[in-house]
TIVO-2410 file (N, C-alpha, C; in nm, 3 decimals):
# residues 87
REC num residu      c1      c2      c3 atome chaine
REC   1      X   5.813   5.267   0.716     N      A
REC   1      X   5.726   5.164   0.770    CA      A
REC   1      X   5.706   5.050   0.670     C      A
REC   2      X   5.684   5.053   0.556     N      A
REC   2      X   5.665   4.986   0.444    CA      A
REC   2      X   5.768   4.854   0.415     C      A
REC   3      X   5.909   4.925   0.434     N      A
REC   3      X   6.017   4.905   0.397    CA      A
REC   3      X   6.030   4.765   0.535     C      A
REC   4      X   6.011   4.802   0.639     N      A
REC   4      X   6.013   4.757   0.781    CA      A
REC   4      X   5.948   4.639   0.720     C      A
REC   5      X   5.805   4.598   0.702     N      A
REC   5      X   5.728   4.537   0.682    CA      A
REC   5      X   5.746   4.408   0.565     C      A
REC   6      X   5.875   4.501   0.475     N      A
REC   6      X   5.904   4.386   0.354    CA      A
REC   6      X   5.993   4.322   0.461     C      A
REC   7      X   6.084   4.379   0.528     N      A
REC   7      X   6.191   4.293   0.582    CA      A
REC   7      X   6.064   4.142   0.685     C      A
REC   8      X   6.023   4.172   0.742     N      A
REC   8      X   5.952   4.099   0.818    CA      A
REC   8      X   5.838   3.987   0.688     C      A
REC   9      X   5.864   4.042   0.618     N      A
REC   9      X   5.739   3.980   0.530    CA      A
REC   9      X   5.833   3.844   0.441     C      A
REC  10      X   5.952   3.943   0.396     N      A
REC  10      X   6.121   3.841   0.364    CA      A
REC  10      X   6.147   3.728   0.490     C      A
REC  11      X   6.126   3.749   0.600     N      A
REC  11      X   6.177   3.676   0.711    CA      A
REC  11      X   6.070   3.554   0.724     C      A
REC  12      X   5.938   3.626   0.701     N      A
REC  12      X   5.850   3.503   0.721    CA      A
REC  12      X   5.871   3.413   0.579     C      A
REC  13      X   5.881   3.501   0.469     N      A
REC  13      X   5.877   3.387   0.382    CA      A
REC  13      X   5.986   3.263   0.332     C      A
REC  14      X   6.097   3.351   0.441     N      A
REC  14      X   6.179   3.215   0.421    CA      A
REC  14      X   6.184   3.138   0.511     C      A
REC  15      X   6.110   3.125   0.628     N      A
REC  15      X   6.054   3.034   0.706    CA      A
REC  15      X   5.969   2.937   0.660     C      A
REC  16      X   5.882   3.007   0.548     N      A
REC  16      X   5.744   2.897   0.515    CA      A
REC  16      X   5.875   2.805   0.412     C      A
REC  17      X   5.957   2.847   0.364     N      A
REC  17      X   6.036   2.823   0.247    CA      A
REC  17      X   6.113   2.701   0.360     C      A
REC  18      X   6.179   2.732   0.400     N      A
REC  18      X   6.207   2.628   0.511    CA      A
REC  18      X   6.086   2.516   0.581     C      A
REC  19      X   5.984   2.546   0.609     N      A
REC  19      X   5.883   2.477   0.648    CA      A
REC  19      X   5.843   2.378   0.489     C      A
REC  20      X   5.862   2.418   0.413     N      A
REC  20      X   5.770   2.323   0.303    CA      A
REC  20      X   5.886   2.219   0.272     C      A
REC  21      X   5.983   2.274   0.276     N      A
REC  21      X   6.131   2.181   0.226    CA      A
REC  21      X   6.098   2.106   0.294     C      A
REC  22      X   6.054   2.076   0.488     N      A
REC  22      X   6.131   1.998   0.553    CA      A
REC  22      X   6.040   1.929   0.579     C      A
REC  23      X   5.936   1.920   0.561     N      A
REC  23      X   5.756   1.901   0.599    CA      A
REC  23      X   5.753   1.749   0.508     C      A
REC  24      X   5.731   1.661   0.584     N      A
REC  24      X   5.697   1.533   0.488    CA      A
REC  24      X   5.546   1.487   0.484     C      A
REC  25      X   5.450   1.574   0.517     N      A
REC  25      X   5.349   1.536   0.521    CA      A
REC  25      X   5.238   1.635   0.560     C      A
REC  26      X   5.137   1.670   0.542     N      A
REC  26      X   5.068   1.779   0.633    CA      A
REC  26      X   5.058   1.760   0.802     C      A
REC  27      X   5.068   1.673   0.813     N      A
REC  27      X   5.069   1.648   1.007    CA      A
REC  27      X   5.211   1.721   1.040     C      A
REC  28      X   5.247   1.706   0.909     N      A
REC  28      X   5.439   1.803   1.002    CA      A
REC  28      X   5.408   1.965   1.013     C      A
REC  29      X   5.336   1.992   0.865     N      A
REC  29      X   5.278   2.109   0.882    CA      A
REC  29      X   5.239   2.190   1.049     C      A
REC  30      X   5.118   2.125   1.085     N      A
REC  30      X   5.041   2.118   1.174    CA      A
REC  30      X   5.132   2.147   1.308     C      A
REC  31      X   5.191   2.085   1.322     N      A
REC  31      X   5.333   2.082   1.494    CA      A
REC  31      X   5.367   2.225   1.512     C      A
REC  32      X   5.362   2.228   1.642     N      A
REC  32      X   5.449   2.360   1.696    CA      A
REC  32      X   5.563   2.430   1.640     C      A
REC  33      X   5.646   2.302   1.680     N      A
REC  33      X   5.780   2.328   1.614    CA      A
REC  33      X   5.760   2.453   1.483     C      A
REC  34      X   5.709   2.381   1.385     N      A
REC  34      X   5.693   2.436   1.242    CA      A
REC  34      X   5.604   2.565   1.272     C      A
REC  35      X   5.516   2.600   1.361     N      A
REC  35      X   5.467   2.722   1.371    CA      A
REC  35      X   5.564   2.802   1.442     C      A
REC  36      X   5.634   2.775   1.551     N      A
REC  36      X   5.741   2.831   1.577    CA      A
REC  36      X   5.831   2.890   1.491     C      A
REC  37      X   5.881   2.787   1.414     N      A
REC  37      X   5.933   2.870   1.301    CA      A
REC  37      X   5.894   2.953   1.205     C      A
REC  38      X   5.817   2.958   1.186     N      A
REC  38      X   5.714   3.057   1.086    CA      A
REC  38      X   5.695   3.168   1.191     C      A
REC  39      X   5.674   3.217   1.339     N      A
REC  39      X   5.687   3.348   1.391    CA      A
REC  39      X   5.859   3.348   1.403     C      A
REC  40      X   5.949   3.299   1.443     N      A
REC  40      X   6.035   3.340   1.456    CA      A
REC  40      X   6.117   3.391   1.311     C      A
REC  41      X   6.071   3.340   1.218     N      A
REC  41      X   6.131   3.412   1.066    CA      A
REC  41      X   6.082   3.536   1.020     C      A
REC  42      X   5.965   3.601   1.099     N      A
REC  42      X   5.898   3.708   1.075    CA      A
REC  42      X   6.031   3.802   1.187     C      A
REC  43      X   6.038   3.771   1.296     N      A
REC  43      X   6.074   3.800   1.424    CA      A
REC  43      X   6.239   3.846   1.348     C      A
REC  44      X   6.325   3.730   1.282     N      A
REC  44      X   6.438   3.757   1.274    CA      A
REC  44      X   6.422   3.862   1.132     C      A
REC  45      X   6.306   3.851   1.059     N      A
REC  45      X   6.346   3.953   0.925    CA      A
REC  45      X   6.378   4.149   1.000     C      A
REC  46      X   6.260   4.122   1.135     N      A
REC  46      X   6.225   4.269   1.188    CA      A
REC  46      X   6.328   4.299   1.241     C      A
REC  47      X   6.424   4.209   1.335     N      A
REC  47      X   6.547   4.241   1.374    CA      A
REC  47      X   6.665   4.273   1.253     C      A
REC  48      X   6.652   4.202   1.162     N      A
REC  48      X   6.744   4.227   1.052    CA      A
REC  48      X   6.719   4.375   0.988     C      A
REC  49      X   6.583   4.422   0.946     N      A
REC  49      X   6.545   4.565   0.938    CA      A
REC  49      X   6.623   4.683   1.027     C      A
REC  50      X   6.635   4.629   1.150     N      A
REC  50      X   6.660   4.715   1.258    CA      A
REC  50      X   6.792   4.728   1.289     C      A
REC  51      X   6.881   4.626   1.240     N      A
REC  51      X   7.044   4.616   1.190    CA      A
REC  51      X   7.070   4.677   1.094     C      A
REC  52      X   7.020   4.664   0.944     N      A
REC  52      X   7.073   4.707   0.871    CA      A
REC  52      X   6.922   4.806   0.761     C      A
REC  53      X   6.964   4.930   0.837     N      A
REC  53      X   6.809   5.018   0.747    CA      A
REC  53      X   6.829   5.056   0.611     C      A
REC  54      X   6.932   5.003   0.561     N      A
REC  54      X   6.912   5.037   0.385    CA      A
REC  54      X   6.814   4.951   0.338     C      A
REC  55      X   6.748   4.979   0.268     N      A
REC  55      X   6.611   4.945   0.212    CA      A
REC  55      X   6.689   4.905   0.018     C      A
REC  56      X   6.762   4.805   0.049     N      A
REC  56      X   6.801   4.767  -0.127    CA      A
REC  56      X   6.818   4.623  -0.139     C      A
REC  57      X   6.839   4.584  -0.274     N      A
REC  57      X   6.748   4.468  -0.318    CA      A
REC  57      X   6.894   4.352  -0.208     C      A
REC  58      X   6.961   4.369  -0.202     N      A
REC  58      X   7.061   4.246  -0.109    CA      A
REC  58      X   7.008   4.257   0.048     C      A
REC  59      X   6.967   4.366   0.125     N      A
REC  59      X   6.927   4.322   0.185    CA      A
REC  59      X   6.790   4.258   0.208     C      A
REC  60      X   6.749   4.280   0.133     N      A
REC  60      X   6.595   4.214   0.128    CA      A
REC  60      X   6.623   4.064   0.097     C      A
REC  61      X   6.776   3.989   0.008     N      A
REC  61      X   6.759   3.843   0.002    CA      A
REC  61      X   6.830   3.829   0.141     C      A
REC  62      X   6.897   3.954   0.241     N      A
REC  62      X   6.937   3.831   0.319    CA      A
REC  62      X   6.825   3.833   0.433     C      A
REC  63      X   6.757   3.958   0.413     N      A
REC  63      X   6.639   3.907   0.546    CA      A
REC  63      X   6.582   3.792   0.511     C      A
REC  64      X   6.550   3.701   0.387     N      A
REC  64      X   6.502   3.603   0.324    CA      A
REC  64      X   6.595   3.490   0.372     C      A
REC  65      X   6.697   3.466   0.338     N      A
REC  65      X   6.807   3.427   0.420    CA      A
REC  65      X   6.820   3.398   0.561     C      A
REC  66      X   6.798   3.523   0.642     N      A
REC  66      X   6.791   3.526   0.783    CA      A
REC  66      X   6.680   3.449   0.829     C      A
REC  67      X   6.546   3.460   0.774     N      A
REC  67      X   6.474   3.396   0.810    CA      A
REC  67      X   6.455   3.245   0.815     C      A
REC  68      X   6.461   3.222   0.709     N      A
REC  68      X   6.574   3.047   0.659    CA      A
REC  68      X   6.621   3.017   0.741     C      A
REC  69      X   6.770   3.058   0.791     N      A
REC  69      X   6.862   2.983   0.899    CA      A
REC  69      X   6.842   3.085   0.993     C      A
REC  70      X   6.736   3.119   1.074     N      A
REC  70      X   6.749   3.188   1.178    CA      A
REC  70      X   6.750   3.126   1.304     C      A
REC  71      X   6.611   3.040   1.302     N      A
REC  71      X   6.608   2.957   1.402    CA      A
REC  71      X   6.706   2.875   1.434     C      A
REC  72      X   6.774   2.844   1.344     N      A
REC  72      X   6.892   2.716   1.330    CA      A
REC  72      X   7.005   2.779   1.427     C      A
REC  73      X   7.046   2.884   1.346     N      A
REC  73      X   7.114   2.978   1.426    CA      A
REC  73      X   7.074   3.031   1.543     C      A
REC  74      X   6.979   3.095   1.623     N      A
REC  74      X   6.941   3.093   1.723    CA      A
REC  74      X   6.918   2.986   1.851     C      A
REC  75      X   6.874   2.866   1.742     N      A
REC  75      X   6.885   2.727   1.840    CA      A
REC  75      X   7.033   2.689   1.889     C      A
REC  76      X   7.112   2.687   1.795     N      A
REC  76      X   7.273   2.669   1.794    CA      A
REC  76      X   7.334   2.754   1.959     C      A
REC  77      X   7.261   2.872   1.946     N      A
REC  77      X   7.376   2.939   2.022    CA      A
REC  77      X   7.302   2.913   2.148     C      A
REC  78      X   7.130   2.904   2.181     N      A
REC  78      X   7.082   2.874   2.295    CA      A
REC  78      X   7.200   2.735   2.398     C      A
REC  79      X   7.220   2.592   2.259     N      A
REC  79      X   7.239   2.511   2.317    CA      A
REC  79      X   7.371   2.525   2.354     C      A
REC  80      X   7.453   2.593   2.287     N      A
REC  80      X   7.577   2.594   2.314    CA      A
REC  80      X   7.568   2.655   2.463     C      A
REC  81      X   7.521   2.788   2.486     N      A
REC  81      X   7.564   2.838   2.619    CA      A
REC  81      X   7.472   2.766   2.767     C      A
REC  82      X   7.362   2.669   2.701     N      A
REC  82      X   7.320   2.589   2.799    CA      A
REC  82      X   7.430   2.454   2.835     C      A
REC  83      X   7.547   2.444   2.753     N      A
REC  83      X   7.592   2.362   2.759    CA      A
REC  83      X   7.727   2.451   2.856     C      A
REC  84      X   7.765   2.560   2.854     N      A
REC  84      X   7.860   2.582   2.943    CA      A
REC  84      X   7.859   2.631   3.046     C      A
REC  85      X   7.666   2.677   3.073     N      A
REC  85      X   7.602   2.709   3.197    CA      A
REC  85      X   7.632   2.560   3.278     C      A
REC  86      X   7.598   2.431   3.229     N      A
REC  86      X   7.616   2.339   3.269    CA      A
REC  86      X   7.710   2.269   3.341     C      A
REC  87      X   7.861   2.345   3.271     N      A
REC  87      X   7.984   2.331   3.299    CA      A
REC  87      X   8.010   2.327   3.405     C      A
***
């Protein structure tokens, strides 16, 4: 359970890590968007836990990682297949 909890805890924090990089101001803070991303980096660390259950120090940077480019990656593939639903 513990172990579960770092992964999700890795996921959020590379969301906020992503959120402060991209943030030009506290009003950017504030936006959906940016809270969005901050649950979905928690969201992708717990899925990453649930892929890969070794509990050692590489996966813990890539749930950190995952959380970072998760959304990016998740947005990517939404638009792509809205684009060939479209087709």
């Amino acid at each position: 359970m513990f172990g579960i909890l770092q992964f999700i805890l890795l996921g959020f924090l590379g969301a906020v890590c992503f959120v402060l990089l991209k943030a030009e101001g506290w009003a950017d803070l504030k936006k959906f968007k940016m809270t969005r991303r901050l649950i979905i980096g928690g969201v992708v660390g717990y899925l990453y836990s649930i892929l890969y259950s070794d509990y050692s120090f590489p996966n813990f940077v890539m749930s950190f990682v995952a959380g970072y480019f998760g959304v990016d990656f998740i947005e990517t593939i939404v638009v792509k297949f809205r684009k060939e639903d479209s087709s």
